[in-house]
C-alpha positions in Angstrom: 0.0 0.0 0.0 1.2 3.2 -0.9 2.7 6.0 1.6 0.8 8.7 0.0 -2.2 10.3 1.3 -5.2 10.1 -1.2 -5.9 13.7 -1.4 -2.1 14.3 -2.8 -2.8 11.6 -5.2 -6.2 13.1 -6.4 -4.0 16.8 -6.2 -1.6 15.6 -8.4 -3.8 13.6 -10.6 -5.3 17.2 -10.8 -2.1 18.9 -12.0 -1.3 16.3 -14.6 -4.6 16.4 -15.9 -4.6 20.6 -16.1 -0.3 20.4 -17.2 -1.9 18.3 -20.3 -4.7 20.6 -21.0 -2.8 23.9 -20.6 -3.1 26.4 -23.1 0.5 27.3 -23.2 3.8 25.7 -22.2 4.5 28.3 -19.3 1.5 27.3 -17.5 1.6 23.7 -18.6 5.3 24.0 -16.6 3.8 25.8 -14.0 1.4 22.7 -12.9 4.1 20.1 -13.5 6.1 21.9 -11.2 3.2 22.5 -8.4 2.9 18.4 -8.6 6.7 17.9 -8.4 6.9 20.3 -5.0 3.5 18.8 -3.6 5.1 14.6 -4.1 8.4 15.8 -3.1 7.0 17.0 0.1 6.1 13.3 0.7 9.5 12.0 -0.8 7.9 10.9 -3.9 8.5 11.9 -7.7 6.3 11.8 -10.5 6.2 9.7 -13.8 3.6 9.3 -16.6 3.8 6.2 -18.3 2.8 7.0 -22.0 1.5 3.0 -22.9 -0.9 3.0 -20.6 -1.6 6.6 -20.1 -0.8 6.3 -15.9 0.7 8.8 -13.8 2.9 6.5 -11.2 4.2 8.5 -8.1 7.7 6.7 -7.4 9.4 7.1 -3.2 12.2 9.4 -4.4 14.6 6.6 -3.2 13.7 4.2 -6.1 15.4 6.8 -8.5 18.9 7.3 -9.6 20.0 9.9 -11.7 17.0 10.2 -12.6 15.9 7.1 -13.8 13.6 4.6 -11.6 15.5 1.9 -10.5 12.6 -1.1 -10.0 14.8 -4.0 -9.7 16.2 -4.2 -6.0 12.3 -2.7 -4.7 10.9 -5.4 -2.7 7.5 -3.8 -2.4 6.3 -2.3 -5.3 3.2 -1.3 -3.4 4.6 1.7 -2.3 4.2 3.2 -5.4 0.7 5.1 -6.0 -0.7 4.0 -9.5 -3.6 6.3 -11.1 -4.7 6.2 -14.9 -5.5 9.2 -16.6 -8.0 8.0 -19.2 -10.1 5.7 -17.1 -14.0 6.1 -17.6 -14.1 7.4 -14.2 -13.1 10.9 -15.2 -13.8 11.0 -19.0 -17.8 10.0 -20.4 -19.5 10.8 -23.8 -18.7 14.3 -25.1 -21.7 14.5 -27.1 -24.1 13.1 -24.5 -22.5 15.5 -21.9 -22.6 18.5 -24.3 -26.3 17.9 -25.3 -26.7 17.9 -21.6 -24.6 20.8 -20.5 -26.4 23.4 -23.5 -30.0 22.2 -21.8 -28.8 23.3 -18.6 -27.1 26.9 -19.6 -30.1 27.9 -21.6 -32.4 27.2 -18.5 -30.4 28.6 -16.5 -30.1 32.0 -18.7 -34.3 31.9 -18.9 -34.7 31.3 -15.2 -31.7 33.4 -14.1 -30.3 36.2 -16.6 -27.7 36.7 -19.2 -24.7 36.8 -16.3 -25.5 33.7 -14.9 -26.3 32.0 -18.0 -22.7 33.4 -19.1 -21.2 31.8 -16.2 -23.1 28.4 -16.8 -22.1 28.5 -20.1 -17.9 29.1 -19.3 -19.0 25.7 -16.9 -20.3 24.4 -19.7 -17.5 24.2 -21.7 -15.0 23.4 -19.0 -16.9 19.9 -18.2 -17.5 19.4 -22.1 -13.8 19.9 -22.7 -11.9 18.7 -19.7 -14.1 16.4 -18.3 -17.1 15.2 -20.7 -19.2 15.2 -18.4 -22.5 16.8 -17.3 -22.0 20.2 -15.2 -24.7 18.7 -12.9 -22.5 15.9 -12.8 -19.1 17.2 -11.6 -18.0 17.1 -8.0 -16.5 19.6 -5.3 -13.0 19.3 -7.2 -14.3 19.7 -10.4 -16.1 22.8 -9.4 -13.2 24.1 -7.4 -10.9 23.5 -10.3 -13.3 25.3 -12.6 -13.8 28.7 -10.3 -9.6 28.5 -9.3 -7.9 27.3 -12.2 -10.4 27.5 -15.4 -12.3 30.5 -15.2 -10.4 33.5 -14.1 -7.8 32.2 -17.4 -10.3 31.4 -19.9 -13.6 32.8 -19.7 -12.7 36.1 -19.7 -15.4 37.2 -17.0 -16.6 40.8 -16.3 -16.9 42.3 -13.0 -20.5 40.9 -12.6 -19.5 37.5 -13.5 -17.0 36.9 -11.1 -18.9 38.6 -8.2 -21.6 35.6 -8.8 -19.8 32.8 -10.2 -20.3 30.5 -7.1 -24.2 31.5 -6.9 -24.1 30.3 -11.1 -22.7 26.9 -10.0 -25.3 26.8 -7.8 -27.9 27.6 -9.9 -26.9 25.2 -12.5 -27.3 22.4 -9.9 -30.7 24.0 -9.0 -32.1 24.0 -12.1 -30.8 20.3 -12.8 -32.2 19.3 -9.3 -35.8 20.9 -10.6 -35.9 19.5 -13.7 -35.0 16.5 -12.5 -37.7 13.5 -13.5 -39.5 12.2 -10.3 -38.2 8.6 -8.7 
């Protein structure tokens, strides 16, 4: 079993996920960086293994100059194992886009232009990064959108970032309401 708490493996799932998706190099740099700091805090280092698409955090003593050195490890345990293209994060772009455009057009009716703005910049964040339905995405997703996605990409007025948590929670307000009964 690994040594590594499970919210730095989620945080550097995370950075992987927004290093790959990163606009530019700088901040695609920037995130792989953050991760490097965050496992090296632990005495781990990261390594994405391209055939299977999995980021593997190696204990920092399995490495020599620079390469991981597997054969004397005893317990390979240790090391925390996460794939980056398992169904869990990724579903249907379509179905989740189809979705997602119901949503930010009920939310612009029921709640105005700025909120239906905001749903929209959520919209395309879960579309792109996650395809997934914004009524579908989680406290990290959500988090990730308001911290890392937004204030880069959406270019938001004043107004729009004044409200943007009260959008997110509109959008799972009007998804709640439309909801069919059980």
């Amino acid at each position: 079993m690994t040594d590594l708490p499970d919210d730095v493996v989620d945080e550097a799932e995370r950075l992987t996920r927004l290093a790959r998706d990163a606009v530019d190099d700088a901040a695609a740099e920037a995130y792989r960086e953050r991760r490097e700091e965050l496992l090296a805090d632990h005495g781990f280092v990261p390594r994405v293994r391209e055939r299977d698409d999995t980021l593997v955090c190696y204990p920092a003593e399995w490495v020599e100059d620079g390469r991981v050195q597997l054969e004397d490890v005893e317990d390979t345990d240790r090391a925390a194992e996460v794939s980056l293209s398992g169904p869990s994060e990724q579903g249907d772009y379509e179905d989740a886009a189809a979705r997602n455009a119901e949503l930010v057009e009920r939310v612009r009716e029921r709640h105005g232009d700025v909120h239906g703005d905001n749903a929209a910049a959520f919209a395309e964040f879960m579309n792109n990064h996650y395809a997934r339905s914004m009524d579908a995405a989680g406290d990290r997703e959500r988090a990730e959108f308001r911290e890392e996605y937004f204030p880069r990409n959406a270019w938001p007025s004043d107004e729009q970032r004044a409200c943007v948590e009260e959008s997110l929670e509109l959008v799972a307000e009007v998804a709640d309401a439309d909801a069919p009964e059980q």
